[in-house]
C-alpha positions in Angstrom: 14.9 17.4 0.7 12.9 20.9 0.5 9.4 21.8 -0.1 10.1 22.6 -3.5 12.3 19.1 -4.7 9.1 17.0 -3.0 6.6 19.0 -4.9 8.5 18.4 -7.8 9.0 15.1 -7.3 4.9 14.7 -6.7 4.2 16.3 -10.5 7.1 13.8 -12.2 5.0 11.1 -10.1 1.7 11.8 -11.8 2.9 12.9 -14.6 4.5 9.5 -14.9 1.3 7.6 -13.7 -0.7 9.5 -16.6 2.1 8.6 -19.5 1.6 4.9 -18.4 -2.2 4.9 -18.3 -2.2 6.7 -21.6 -0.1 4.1 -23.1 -2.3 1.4 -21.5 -5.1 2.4 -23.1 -3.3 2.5 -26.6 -2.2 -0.8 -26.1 -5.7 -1.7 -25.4 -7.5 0.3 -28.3 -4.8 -1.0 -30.8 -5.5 -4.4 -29.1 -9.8 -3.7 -30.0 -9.1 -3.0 -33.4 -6.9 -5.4 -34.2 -9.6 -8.1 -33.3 -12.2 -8.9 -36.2 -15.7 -8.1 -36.2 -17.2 -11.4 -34.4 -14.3 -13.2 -35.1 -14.9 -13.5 -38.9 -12.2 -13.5 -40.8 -14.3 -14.3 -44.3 -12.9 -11.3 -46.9 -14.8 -9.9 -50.0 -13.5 -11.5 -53.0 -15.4 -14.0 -55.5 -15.8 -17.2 -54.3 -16.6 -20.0 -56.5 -17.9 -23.7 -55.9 -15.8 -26.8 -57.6 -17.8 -27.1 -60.6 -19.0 -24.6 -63.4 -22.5 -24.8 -65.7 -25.5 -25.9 -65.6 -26.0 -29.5 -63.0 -28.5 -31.8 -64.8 -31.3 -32.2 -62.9 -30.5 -29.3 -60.4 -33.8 -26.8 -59.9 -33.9 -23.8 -57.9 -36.9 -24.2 -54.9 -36.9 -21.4 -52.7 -35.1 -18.5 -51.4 -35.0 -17.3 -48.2 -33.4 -15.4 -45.4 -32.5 -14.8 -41.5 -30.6 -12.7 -39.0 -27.6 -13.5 -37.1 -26.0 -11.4 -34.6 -22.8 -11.3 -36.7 -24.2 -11.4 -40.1 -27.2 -11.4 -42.4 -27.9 -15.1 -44.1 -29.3 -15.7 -47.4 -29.9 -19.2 -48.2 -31.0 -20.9 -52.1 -33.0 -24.2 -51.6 -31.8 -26.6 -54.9 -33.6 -29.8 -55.6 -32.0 -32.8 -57.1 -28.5 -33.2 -57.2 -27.1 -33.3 -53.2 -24.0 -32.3 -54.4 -24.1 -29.2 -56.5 -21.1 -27.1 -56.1 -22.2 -25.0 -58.9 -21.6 -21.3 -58.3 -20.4 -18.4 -58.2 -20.7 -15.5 -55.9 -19.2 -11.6 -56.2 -19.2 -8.2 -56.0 -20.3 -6.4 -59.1 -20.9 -3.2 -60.1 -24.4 -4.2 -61.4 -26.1 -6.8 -61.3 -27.6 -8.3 -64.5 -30.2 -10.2 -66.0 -29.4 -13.7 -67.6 -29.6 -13.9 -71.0 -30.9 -10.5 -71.8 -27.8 -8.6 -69.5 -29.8 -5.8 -68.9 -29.3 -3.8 -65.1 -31.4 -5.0 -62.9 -31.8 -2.2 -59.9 -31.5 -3.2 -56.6 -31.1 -1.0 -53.1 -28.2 -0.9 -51.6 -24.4 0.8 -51.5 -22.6 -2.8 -53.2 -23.9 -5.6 -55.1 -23.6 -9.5 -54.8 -24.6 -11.6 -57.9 -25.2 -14.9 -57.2 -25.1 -17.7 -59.8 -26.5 -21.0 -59.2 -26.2 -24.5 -61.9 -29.7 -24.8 -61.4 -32.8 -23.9 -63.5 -36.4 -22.3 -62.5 -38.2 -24.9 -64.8 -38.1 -28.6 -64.9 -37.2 -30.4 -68.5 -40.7 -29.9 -69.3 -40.8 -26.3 -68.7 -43.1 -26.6 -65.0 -41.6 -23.8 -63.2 -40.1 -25.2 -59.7 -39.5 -21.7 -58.7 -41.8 -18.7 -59.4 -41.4 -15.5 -57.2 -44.7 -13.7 -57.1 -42.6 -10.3 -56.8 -39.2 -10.6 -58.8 -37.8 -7.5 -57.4 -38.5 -8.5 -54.2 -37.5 -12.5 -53.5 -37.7 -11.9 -49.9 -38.8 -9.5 -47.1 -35.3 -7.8 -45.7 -36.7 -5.0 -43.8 -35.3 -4.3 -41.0 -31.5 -6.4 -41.7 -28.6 -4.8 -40.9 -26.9 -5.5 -43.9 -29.3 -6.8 -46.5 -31.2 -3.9 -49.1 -32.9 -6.2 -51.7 -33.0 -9.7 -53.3 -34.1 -10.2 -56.5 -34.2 -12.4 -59.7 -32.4 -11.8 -62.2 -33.4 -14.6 -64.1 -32.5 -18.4 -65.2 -31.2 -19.2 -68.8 -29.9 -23.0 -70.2 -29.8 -24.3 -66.5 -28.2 -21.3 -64.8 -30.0 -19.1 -62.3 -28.9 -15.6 -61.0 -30.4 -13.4 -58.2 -28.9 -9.8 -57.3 -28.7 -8.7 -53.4 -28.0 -5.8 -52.9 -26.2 -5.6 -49.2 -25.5 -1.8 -46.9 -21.9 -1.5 -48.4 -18.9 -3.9 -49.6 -18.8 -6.1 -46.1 -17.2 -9.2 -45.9 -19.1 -12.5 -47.1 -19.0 -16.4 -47.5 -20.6 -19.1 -49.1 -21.2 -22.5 -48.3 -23.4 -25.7 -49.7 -25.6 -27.9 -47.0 -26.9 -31.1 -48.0 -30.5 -31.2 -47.8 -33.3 -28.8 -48.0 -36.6 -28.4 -45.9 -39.1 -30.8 -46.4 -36.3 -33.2 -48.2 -33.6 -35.2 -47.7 -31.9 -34.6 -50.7 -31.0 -31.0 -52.6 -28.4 -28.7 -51.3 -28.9 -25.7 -49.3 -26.5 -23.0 -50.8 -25.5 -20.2 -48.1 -24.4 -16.9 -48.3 -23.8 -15.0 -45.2 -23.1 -11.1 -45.2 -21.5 -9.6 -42.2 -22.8 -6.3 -40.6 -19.5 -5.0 -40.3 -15.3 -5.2 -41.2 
């Protein structure tokens, strides 16, 4: 074999060496992407619980919120009925006010209405739920994914609050039975994830 075949030879080597690494790391990156964000799988529809009004007895108690690695948490305290499966959570262009349906502004590049079966007030009219600052239900600064939370409002037994989230991310929503300092109520969860 001469010089010239063996050096030629050599550069087919290489060359060959480089094709396969470059296809390894396709493989690889096409591998990455393919994998979700965390592992979530949770997509951006509506979701809805298995029942639809007003829950007698259901009132709103808190609101609150928490980081997660993965995904920003917003959770809605309800007194009264353990099992309310009363609402309804989407994207919207805007979100708006009960009863009067007027905008209600909120940060953020998408919006999640959230609508709950359960009043502010008790039969009586004693609010069980009064936010000092209705624009802003909780403290997000800082969150990945969370802008704003605010009220927008409770009329005939429903409740709705408007968070506004970083853009149109992935969500889900889930009732837990009981609520701090109780062993009844339902706990209804809505995580936002800080990425696709």
């Amino acid at each position: 074999m001469t010089r010239s075949s063996l050096r030629r030879l050599a550069v087919l080597a290489t060359a060959a060496v480089t094709v396969a690494a470059a296809a390894l790391t396709l493989t690889t990156s096409a591998e990455a992407s393919a994998t979700p964000y965390c592992g979530i799988t949770w997509g951006s529809l509506a979701e809805q619980g298995s029942a639809s009004g007003a829950v007698p007895g259901a009132l709103l108690d808190n609101v609150r919120a928490g980081r997660n690695t993965c995904f920003d948490r917003l959770v809605v305290d309800v007194r009264g009925p353990a099992a309310m499966n009363s609402w309804h959570v989407g994207y919207v262009p805007q979100v708006t006010a009960d009863a009067s349906g007027r905008p209600v502004p909120l940060r953020g590049g998408a919006f999640l209405q959230i609508g709950l079966g359960a009043s502010d007030h008790s039969l009586s009219g004693t609010p069980t739920y009064s936010p000092s600052n209705r624009r802003e239900l909780v403290d997000v600064t800082g969150y990945r994914t969370f802008r704003q939370v605010a009220w927008a409002g409770s009329s005939e037994g429903m409740s709705s609050i408007g968070l506004g989230v970083r853009a149109r991310l992935p969500f889900r929503v889930f009732p837990l039975a009981g609520i701090p300092g109780s062993a009844t109520g339902t706990r209804l969860v809505i995580d936002v994830a800080n990425s696709w």
